[in-house]
VOBA-1610 file (N, C-alpha, C; in pm, whole numbers, padded with zeros to 5 digits, always signed):
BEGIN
Unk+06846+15474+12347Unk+06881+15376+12245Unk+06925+15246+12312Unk+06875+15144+12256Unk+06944+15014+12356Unk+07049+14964+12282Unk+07086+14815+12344Unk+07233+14791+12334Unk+07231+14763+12180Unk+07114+14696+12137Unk+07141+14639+11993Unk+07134+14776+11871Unk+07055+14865+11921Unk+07070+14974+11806Unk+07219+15010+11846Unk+07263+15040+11950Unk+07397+15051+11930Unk+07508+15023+11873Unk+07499+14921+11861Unk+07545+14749+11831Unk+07540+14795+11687Unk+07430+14830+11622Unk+07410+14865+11451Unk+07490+14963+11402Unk+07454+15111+11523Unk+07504+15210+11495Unk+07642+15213+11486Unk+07724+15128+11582Unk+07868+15098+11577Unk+07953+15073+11403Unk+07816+14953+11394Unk+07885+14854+11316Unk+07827+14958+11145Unk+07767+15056+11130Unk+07731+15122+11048Unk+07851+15213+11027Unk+07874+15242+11174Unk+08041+15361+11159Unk+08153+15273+11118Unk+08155+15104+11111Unk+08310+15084+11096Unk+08303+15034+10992Unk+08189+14973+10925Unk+08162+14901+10793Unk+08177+15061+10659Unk+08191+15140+10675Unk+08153+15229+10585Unk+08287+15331+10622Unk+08397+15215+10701Unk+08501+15335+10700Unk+08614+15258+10634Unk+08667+15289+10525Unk+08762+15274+10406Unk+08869+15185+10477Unk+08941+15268+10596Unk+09069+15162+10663Unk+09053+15046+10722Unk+08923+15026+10753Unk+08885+14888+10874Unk+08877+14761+10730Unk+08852+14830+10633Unk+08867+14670+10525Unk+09023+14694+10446Unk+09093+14784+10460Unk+09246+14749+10365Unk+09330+14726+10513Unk+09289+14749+10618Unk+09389+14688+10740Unk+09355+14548+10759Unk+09160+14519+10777Unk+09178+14384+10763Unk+09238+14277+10668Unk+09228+14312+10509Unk+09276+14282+10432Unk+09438+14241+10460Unk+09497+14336+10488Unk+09641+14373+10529Unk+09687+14224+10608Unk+09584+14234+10714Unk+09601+14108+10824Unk+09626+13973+10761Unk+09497+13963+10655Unk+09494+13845+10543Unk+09623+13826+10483Unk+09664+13910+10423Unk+09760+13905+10293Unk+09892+13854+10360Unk+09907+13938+10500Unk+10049+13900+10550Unk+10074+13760+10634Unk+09953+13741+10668Unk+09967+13631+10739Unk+09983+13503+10623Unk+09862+13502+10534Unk+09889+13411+10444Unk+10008+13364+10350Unk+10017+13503+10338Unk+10133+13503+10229Unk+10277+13471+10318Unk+10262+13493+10426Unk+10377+13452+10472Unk+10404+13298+10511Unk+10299+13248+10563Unk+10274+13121+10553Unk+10290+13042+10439Unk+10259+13108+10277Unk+10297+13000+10199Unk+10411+13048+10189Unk+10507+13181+10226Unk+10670+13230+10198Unk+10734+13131+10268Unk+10721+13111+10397Unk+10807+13037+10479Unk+10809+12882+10438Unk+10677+12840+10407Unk+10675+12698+10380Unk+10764+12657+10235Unk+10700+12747+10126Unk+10770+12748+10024Unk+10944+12716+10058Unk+10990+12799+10111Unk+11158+12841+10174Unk+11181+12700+10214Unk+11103+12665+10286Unk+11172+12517+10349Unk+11138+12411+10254Unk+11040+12448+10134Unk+11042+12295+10047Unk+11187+12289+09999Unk+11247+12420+10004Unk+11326+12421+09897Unk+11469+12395+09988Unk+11456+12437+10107Unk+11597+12403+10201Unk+11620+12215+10157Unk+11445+12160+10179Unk+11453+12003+10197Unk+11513+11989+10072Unk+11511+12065+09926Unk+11588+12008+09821Unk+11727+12008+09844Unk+11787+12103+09884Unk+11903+12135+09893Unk+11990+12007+10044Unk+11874+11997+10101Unk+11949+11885+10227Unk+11955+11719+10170Unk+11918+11731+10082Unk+11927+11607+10005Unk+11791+11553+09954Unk+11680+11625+09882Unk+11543+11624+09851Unk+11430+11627+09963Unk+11301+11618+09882Unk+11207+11664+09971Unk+11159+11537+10039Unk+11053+11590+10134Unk+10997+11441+10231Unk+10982+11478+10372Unk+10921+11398+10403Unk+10893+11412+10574Unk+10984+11407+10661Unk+11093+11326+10614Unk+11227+11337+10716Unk+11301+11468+10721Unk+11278+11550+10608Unk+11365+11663+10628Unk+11261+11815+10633Unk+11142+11814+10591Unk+11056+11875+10589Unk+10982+11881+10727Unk+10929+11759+10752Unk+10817+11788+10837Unk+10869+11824+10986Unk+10964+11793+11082Unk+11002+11887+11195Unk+10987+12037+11148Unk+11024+12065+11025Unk+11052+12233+11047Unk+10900+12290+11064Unk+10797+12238+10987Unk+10695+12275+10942Unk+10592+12237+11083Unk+10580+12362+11153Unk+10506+12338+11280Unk+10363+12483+11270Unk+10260+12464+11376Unk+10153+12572+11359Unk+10226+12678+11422Unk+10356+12702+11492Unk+10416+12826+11516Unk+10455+12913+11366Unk+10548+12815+11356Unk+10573+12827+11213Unk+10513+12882+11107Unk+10401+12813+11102Unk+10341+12883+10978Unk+10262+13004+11022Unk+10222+12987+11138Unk+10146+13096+11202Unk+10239+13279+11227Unk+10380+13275+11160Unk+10442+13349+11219Unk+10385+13485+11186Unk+10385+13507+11033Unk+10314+13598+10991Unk+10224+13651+11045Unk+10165+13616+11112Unk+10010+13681+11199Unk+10056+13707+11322Unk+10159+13635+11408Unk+10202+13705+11500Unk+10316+13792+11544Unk+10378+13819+11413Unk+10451+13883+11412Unk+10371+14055+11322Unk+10294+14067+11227Unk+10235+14146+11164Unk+10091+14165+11203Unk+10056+14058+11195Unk+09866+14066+11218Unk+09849+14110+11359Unk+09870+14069+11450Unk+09810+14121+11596Unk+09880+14295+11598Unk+09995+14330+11546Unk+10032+14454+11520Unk+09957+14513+11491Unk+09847+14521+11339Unk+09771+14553+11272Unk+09600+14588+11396Unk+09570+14401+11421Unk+09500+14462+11504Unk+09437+14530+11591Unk+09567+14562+11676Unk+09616+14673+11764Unk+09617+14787+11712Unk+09621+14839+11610Unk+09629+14963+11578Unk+09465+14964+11521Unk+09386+14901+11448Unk+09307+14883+11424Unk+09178+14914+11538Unk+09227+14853+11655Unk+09120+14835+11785Unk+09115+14975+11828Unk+09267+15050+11857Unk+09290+15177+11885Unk+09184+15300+11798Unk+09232+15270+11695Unk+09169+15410+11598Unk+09051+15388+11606Unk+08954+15258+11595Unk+08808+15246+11608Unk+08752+15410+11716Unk+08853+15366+11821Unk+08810+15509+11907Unk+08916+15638+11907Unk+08994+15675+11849Unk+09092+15759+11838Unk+09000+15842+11730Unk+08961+15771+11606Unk+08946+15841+11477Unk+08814+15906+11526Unk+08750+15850+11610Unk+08585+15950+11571Unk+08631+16070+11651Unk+08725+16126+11740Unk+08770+16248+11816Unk+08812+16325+11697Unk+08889+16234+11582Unk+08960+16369+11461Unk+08827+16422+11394Unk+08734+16369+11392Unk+08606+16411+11332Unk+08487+16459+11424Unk+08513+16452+11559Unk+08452+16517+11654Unk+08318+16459+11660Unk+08274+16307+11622Unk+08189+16202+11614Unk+08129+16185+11780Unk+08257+16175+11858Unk+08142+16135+12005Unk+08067+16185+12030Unk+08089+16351+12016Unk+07978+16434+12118Unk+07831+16395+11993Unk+07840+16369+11894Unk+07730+16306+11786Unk+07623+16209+11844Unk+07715+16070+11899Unk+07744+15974+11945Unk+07624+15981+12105Unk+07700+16031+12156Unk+07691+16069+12302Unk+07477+16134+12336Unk+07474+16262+12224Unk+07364+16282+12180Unk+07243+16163+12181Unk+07286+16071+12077Unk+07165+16003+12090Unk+07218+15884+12180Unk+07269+15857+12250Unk+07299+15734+12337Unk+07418+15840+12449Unk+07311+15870+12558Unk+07372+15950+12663Unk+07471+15870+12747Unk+07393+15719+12750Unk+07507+15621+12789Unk+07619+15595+12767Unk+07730+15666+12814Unk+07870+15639+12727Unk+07910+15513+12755Unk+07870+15435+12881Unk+07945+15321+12868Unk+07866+15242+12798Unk+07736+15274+12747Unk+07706+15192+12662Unk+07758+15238+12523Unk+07789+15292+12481Unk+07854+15321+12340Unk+07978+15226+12367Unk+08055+15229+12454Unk+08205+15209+12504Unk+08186+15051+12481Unk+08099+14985+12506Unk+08073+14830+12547Unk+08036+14810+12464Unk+07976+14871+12327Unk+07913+14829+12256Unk+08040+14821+12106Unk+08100+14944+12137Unk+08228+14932+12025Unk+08289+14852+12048Unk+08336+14825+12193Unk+08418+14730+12246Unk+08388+14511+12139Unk+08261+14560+12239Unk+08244+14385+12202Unk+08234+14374+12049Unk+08206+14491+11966Unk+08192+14472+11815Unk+08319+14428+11744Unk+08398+14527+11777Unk+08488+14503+11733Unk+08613+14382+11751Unk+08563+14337+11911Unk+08627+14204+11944Unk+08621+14101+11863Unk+08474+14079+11870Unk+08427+14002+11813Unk+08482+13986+11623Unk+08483+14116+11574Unk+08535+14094+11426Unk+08716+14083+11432Unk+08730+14099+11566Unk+08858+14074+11567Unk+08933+13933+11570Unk+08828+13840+11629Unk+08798+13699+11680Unk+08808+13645+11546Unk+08727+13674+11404Unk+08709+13646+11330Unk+08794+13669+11186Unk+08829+13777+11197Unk+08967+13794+11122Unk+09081+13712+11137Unk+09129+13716+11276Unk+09218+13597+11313Unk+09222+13482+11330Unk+09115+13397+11344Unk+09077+13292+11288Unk+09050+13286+11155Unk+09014+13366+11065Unk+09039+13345+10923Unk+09194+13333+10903Unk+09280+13442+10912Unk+09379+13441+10901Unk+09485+13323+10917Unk+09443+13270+11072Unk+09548+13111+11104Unk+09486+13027+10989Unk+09328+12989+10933Unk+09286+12891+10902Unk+09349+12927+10777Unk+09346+13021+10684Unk+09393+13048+10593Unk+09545+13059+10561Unk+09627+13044+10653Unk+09763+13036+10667Unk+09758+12871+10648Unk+09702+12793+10756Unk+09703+12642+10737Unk+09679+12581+10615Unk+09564+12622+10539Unk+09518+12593+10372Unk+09623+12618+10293Unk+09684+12756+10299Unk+09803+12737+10208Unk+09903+12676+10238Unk+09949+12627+10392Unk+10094+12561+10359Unk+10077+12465+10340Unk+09958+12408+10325Unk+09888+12225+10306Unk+09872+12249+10143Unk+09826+12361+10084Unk+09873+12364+09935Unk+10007+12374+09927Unk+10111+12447+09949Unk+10200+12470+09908Unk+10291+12339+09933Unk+10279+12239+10056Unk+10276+12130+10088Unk+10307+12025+09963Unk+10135+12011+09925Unk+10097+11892+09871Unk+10174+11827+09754Unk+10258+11921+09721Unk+10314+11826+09603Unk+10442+11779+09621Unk+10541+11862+09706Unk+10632+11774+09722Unk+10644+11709+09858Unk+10600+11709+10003Unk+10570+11645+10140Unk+10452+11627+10164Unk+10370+11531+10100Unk+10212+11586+10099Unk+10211+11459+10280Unk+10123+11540+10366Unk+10078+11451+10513Unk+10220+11490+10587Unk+10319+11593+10593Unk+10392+11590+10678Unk+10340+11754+10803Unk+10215+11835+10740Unk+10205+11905+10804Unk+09994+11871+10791Unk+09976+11841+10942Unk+09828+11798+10962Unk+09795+11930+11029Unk+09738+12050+11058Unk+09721+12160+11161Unk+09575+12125+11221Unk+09490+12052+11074Unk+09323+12029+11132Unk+09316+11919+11270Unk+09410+11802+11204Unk+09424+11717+11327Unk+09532+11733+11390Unk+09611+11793+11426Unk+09720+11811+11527Unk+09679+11901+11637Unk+09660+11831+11724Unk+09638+11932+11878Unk+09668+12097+11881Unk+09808+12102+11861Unk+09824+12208+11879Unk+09817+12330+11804Unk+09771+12248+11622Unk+09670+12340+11528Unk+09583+12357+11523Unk+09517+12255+11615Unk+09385+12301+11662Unk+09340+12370+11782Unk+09462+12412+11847Unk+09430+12478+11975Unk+09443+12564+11892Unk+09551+12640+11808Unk+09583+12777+11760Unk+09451+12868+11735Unk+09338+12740+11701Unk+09236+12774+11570Unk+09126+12902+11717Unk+09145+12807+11834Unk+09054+12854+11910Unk+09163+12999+12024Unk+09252+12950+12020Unk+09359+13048+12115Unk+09392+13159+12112Unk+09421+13165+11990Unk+09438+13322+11860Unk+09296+13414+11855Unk+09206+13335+11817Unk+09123+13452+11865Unk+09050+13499+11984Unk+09064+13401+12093Unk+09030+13429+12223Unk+09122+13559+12251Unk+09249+13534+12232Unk+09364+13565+12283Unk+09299+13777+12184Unk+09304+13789+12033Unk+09250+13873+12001Unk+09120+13966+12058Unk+09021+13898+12071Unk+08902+13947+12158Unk+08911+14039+12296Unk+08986+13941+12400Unk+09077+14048+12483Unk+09176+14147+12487Unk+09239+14093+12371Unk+09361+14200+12339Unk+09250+14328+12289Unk+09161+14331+12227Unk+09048+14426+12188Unk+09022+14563+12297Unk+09006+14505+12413Unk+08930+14560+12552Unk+09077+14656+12574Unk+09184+14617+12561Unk+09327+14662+12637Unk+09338+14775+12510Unk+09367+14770+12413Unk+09338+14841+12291Unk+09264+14967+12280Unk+09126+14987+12338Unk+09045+15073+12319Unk+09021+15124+12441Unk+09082+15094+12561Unk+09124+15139+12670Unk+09224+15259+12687Unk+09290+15218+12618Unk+09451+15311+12554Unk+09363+15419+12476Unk+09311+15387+12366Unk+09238+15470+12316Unk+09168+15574+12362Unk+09038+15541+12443Unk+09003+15655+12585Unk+09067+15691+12578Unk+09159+15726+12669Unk+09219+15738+12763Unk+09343+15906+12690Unk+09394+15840+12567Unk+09494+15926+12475Unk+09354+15975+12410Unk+09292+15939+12342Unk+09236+15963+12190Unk+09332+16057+12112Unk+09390+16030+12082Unk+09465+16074+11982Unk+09554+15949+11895Unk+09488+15923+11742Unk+09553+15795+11684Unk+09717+15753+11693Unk+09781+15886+11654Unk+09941+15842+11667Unk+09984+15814+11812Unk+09905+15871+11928Unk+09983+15885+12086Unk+09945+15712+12072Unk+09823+15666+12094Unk+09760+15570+12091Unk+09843+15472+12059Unk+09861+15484+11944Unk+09949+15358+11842Unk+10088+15381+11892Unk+10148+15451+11924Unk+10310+15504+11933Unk+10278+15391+12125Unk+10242+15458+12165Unk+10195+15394+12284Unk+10157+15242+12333Unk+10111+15179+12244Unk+10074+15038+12275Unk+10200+14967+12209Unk+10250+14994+12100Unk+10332+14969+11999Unk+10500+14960+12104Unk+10516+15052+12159Unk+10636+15101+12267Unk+10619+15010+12400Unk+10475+14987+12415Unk+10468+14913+12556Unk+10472+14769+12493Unk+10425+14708+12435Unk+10475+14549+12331Unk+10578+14501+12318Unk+10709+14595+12227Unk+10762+14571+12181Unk+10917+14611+12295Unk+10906+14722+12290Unk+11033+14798+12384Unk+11025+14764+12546Unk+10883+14839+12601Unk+10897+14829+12779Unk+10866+14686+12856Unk+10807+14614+12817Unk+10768+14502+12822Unk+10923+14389+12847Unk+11038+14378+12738Unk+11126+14384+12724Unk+11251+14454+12820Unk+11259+14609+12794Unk+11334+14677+12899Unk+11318+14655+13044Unk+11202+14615+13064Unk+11148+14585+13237Unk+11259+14469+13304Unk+11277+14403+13194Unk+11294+14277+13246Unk+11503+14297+13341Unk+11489+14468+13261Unk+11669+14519+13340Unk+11660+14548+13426Unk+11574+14602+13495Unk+11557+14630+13631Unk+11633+14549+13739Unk+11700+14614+13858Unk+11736+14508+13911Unk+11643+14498+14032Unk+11677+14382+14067Unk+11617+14279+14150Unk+11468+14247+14125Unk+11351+14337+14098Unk+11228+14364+14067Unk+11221+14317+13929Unk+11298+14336+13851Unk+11245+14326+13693Unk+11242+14198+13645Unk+11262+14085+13684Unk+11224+13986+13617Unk+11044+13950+13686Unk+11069+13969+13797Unk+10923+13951+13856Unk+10812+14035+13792Unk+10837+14156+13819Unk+10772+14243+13723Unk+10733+14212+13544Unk+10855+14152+13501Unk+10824+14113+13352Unk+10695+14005+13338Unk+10675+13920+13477Unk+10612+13787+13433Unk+10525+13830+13458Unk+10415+13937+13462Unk+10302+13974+13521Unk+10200+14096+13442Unk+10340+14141+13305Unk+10298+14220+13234Unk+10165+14148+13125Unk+10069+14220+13023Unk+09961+14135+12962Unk+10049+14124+12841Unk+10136+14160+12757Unk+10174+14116+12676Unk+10246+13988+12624Unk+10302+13948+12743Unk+10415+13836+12825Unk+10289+13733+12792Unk+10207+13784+12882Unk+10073+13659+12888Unk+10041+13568+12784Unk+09995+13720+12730Unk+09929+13703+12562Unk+09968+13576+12488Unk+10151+13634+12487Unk+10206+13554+12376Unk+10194+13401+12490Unk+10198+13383+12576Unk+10185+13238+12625Unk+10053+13194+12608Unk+09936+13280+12618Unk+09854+13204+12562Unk+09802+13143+12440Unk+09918+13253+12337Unk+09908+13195+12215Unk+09978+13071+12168Unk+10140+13067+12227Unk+10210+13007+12203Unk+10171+12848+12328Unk+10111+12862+12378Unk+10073+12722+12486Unk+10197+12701+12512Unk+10301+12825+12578Unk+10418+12801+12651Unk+10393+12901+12767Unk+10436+12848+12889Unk+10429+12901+13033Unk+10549+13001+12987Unk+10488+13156+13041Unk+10568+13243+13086Unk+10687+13193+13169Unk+10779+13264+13117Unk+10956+13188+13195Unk+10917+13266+13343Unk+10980+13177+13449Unk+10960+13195+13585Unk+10863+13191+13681Unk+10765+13192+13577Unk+10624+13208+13651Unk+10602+13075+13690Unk+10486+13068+13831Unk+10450+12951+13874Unk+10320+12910+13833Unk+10293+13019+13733Unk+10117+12974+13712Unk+10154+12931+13562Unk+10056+12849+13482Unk+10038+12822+13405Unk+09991+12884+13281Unk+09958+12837+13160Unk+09940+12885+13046Unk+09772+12952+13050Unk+09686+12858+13170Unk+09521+12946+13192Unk+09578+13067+13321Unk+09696+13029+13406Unk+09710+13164+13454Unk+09720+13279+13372Unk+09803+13286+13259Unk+09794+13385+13181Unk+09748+13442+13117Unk+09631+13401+13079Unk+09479+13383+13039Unk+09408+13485+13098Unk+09390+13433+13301Unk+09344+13515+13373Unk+09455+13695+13368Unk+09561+13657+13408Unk+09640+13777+13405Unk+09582+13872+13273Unk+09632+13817+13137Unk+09580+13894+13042Unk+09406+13966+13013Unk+09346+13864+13097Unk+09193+13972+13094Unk+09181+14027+13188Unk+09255+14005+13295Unk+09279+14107+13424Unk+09289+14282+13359Unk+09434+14239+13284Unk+09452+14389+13230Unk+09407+14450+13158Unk+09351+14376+13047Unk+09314+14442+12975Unk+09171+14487+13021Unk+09101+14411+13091Unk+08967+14457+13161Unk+09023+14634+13255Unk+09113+14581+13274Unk+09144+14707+13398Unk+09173+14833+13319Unk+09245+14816+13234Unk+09271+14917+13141Unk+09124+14988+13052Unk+09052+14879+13027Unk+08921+14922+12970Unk+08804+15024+13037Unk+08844+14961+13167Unk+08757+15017+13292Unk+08808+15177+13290Unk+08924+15160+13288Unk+08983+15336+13345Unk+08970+15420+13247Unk+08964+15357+13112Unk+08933+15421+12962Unk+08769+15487+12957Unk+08708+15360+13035Unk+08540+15425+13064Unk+08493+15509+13148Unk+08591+15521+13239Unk+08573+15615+13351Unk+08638+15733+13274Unk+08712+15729+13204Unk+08786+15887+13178Unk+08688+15988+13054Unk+08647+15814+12980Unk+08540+15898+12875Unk+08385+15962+12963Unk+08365+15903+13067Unk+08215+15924+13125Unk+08282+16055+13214Unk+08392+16081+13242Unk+08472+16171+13308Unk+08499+16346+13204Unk+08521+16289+13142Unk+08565+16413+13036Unk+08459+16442+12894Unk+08454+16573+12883Unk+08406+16636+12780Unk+08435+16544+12629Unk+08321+16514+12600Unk+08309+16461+12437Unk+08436+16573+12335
//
């Protein structure tokens, strides 16, 4: 089978599976909706600071800002999302199916991989652009021109950063996956290394701050946020490189374990 029937066959297994459209959905709803929650919140702080307007509105109202929702919920989502793509076909015993007509596992592996990046690329760029539309509605009537995201640099980096930044996060994702296949270890697992170890590292003594600046999650968020990792001497494209470092590396050992082990 070559890469593009693969490519079909992938996209036949995820289009016709019930959770991949109420999680994407999920991604939509929270990001947006939080974007017009937060903006909303601050039209109404500007009433209370002495009415609305650009002097009291527009500092608060930044593409972090409105973007929070998606990076605080949505890349969560995606992550669990990227995981189960390969966790769930083991509860249904789908690979050895899989494997059958495409003996190539790393071509199955490369082929889920980039599919799903790719719709991952695209969700999250819906999501920021659609976060921006509503706080420019929710905006317009009482600070209308105090929040630009189309022409402001750094809403327009978001537009391209976020989903670069997603696409790779993809590869690190389904790496984990291999590797566990099992959905809860998977998710309990990436979820713990994000949020908790990533974090805890940084107690270590003497080693742990060095160690923290080198982790892909650290990266991530600098490449999203176009802020240099604290301490580090490389920059915001160092972290770039760091983050597809790992997650490539992690992907790699995920392909070796599936071409390694029994379907």
């Amino acid at each position: 089978m070559t890469v593009h029937h693969t490519l079909l066959s992938e996209w036949t297994k995820l289009r016709t599976t019930a959770s991949f459209w109420w999680t994407t959905g999920l991604v939509l709803v929270l990001s947006i909706g939080w974007a017009a929650l937060t903006t909303w919140s601050l039209t109404l702080l500007s009433g209370d600071l002495g009415g609305p307007g650009a002097a009291v509105v527009g500092p608060m109202i930044t593409p972090d800002i409105v973007l929070t929702g998606f990076t605080s919920f949505g890349i969560l989502i995606i992550m669990i999302q990227a995981a189960m793509t390969v966790t769930t076909e083991y509860r249904y015993g789908l690979p050895s199916i899989s494997f059958l007509a495409t003996p190539r596992r790393g071509q199955v592996a490369l082929a889920k991989a980039l599919l799903y990046a790719a719709l991952a690329a695209v969700i999250s760029g819906a999501a920021a652009a659609g976060a921006y539309v509503v706080a420019l509605g929710v905006l317009a009537g009482d600070s209308p021109g105090v929040f630009t995201p189309f022409s402001d640099p750094a809403g327009q980096r978001a537009l391209w950063a976020v989903p670069l930044a997603m696409f790779v996060l993809v590869f690190l994702c389904q790496g984990v996956g291999m590797l566990v296949r099992q959905s809860a270890g998977a998710i309990f697992l990436l979820v713990l290394w994000n949020l908790v170890f990533e974090t805890a590292v940084r107690l270590l003594p003497r080693w742990g701050e060095d160690i923290h600046t080198v982790l892909p999650f650290v990266n991530m968020d600098a490449v999203i946020q176009n802020t240099p990792v604290y301490g580090a001497e490389w920059g915001v494209w160092g972290s770039l490189l760091i983050f597809v470092a790992w997650s490539l590396a992690v992907w790699l050992v995920g392909v070796f374990a599936l071409r390694a082990r029994d379907a």
